[in-house]
C-alpha positions as CSV (number, residue, x, y, z in Angstrom):
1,X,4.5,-157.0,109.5
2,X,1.6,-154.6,108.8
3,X,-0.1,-156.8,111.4
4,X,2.0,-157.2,114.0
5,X,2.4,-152.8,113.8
6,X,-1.8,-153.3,114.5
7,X,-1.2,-155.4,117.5
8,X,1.5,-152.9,118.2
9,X,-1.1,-150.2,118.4
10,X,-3.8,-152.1,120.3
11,X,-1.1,-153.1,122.5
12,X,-0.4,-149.1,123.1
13,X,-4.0,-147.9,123.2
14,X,-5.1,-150.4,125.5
15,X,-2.1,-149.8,127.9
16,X,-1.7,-153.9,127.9
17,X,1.5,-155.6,126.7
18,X,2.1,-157.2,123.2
19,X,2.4,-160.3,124.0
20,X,-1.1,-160.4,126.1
21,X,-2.6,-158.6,122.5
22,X,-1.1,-161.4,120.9
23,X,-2.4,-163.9,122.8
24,X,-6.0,-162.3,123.1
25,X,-5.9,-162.4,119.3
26,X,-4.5,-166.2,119.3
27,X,-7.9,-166.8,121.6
28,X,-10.4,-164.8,119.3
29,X,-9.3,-166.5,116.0
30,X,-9.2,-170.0,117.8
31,X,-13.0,-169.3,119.1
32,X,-14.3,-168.1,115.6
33,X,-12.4,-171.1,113.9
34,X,-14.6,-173.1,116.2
35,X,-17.5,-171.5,115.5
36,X,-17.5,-171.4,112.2
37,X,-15.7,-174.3,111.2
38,X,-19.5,-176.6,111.6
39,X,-21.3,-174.4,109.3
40,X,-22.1,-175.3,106.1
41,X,-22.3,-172.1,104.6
42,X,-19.2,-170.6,106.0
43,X,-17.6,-173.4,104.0
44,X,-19.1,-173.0,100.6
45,X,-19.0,-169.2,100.7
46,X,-15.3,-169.6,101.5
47,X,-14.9,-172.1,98.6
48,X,-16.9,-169.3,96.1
49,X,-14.6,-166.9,97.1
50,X,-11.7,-169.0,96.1
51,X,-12.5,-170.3,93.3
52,X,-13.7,-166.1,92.2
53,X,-11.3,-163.9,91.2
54,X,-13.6,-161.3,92.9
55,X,-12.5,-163.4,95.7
56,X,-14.5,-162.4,98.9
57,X,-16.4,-159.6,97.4
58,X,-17.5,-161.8,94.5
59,X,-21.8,-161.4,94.6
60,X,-23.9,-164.4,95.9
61,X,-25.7,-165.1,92.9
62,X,-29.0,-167.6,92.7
63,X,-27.0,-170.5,92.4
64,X,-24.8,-169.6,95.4
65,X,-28.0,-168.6,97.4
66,X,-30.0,-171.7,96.4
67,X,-26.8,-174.4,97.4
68,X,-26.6,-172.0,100.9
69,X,-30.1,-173.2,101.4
70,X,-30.0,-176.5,100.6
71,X,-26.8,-176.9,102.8
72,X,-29.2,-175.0,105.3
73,X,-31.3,-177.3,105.0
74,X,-29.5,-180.9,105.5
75,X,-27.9,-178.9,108.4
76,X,-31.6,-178.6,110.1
77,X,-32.7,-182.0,109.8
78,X,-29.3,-183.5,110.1
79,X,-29.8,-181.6,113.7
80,X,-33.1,-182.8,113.9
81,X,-32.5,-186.5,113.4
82,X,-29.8,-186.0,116.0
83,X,-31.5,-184.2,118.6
84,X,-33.5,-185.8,121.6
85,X,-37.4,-185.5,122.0
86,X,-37.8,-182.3,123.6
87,X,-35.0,-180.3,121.2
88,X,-36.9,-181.7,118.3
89,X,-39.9,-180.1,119.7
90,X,-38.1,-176.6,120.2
91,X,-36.6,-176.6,116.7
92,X,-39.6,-177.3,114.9
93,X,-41.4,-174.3,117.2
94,X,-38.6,-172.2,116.3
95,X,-39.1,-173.1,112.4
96,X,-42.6,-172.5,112.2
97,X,-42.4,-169.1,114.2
98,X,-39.6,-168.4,111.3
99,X,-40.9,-169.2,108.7
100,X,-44.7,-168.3,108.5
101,X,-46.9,-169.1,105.4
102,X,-44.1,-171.0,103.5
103,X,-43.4,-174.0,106.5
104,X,-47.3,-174.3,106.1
105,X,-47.3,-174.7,102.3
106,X,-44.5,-177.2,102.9
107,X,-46.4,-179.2,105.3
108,X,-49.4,-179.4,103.2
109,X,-47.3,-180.0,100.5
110,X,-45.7,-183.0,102.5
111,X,-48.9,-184.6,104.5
112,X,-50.7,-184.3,100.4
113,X,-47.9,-186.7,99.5
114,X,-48.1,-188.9,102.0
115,X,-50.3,-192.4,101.4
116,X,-53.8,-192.6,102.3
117,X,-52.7,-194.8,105.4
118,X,-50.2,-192.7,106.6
119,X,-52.2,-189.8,106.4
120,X,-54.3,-191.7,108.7
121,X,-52.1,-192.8,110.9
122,X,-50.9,-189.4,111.5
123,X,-54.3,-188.3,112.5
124,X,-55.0,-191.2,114.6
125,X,-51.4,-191.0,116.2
126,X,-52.2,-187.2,117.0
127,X,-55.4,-188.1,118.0
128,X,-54.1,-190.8,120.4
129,X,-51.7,-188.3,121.8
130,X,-54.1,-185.6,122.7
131,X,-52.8,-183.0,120.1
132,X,-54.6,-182.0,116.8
133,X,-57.6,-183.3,118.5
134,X,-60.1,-181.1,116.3
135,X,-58.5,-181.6,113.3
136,X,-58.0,-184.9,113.9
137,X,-62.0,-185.4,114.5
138,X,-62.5,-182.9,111.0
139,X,-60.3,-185.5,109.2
140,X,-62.3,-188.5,110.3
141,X,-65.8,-186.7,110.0
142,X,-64.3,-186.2,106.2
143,X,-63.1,-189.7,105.4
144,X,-66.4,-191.2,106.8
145,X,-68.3,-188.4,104.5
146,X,-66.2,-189.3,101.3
147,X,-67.1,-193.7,102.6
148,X,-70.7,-193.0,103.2
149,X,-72.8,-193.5,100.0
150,X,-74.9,-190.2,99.2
């Protein structure tokens, strides 16, 4: 009821009927529904607060914030693997303009790890394409420096 008196009010303050409130209302919960029923987060937040008894004004603590990032994350390359060429492109520009120093730690992080081969296939793959061209001639000048006998 203590709704409905709200829609009542809107309904008077706007000068509009109750029934167009109503349905404006209908329309704004249906689009938010929409939006937010995709996102990860939105869905484990709304699980913490149920399963709180601080309900919705229980505090994100680390392991709350730390399962909001991994969900984050499978979101991204979830997104990634479904996206064509060119949107690929865009969301790993828009990451690295994000996400400063840390991305490049990870991607160090990730080409370190990769086997000897596929490290140099990736240069030789950038190389081939045009892109990385200098680094892709420092990594070659190093890998014949560490072959050559000294």
């Amino acid at each position: 009821e203590e709704e409905r008196t709200a829609l009542r009010q809107i309904a008077r303050e706007t000068g509009s009927s109750f029934a167009r409130v109503a349905q404006c209302e209908r329309q704004l919960q249906r689009v938010i529904r929409e939006a937010l029923e995709g996102d990860p987060e939105f869905a484990a937040l709304r699980e913490s607060a149920r399963r709180r008894r601080e309900g919705i004004d229980a505090p994100i603590d680390r392991a709350l914030e730390r399962e909001l990032a991994r969900l984050s994350g499978e979101a991204f390359v979830r997104a990634l693997r479904s996206s064509d060429h060119r949107q690929r492109v865009e969301l790993l520009d828009l990451l690295l303009s994000v996400s400063g120093t840390g991305l490049e730690r990870a991607i160090r992080a990730g080409v370190a790890t990769l086997p000897g081969h596929l490290r140099e296939r990736l240069f030789q793959e950038a190389g081939r394409r045009g892109v990385l061209r200098s680094i892709g001639s420092a990594h070659r000048s190093q890998t014949k420096r560490r072959e050559t006998p000294g």
